[in-house]
C-alpha atoms as one frame of an Amber mdcrd trajectory, in Angstrom:
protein
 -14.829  10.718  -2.568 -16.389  13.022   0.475 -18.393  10.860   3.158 -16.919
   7.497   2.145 -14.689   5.469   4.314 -11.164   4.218   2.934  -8.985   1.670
   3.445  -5.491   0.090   2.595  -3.842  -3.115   2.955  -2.882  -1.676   6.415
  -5.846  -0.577   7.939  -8.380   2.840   7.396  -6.909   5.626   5.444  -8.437
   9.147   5.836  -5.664  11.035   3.759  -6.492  12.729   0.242  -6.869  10.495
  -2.528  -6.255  10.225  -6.560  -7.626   8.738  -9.218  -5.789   6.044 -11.660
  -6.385   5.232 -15.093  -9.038   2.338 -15.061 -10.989   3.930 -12.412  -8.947
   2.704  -9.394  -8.050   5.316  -6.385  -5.116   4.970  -4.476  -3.568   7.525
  -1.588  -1.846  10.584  -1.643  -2.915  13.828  -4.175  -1.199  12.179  -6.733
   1.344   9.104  -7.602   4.014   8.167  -6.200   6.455   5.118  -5.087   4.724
   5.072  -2.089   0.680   5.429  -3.321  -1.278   2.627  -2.267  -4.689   1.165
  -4.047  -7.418   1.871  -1.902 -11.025   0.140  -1.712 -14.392   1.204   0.286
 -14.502  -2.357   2.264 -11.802  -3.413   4.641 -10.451  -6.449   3.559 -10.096
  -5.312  -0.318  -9.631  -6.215  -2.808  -6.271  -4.660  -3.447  -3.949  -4.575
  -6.376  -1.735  -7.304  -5.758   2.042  -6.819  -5.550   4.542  -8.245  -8.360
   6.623 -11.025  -7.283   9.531  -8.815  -8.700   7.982  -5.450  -6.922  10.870
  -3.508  -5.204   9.183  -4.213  -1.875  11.098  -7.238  -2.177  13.991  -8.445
   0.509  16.984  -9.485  -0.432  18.251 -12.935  -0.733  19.213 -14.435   2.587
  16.621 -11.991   4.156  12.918 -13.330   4.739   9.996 -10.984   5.854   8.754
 -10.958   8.709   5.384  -8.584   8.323   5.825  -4.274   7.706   7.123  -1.505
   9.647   7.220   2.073   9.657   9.704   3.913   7.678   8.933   8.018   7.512
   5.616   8.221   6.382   5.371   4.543   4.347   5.181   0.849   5.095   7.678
  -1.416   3.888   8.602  -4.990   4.584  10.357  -5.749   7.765  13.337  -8.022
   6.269  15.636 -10.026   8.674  18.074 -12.146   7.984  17.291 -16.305   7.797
């Protein structure tokens, strides 16, 4: 949507977006691993992540906020 502001879970987005089934829009041209929902206010809401999501650490690991990895964000996991 042209003239409206974005945002993630980390901050304004300004990258093309895509439209899911249900009406939701998350980032990127179209879906991938990495898309994240979207939403036109800052602080969400946001889909919420599955306990079991992949952007899970290990056992023995605990998170300790994101980081950068390429062009994503994925939980910084150190060890307890």
């Amino acid at each position: 949507m042209k003239g409206v502001k974005h945002y993630t879970e980390d901050g304004e987005y300004n990258g093309p977006t895509h439209k899911m089934p249900g009406g939701k829009v998350h980032t990127g041209e179209k879906h991938s691993d990495d898309s994240k929902p979207v939403s036109h206010k800052p602080g969400g809401p946001f889909k919420l992540r599955e306990v079991n999501s992949p952007m899970k650490c290990w056992d023995k690991y605990k998170q300790v906020g994101y980081k950068k990895k390429g062009n994503r964000t994925v939980p910084n996991c150190v060890p307890k």
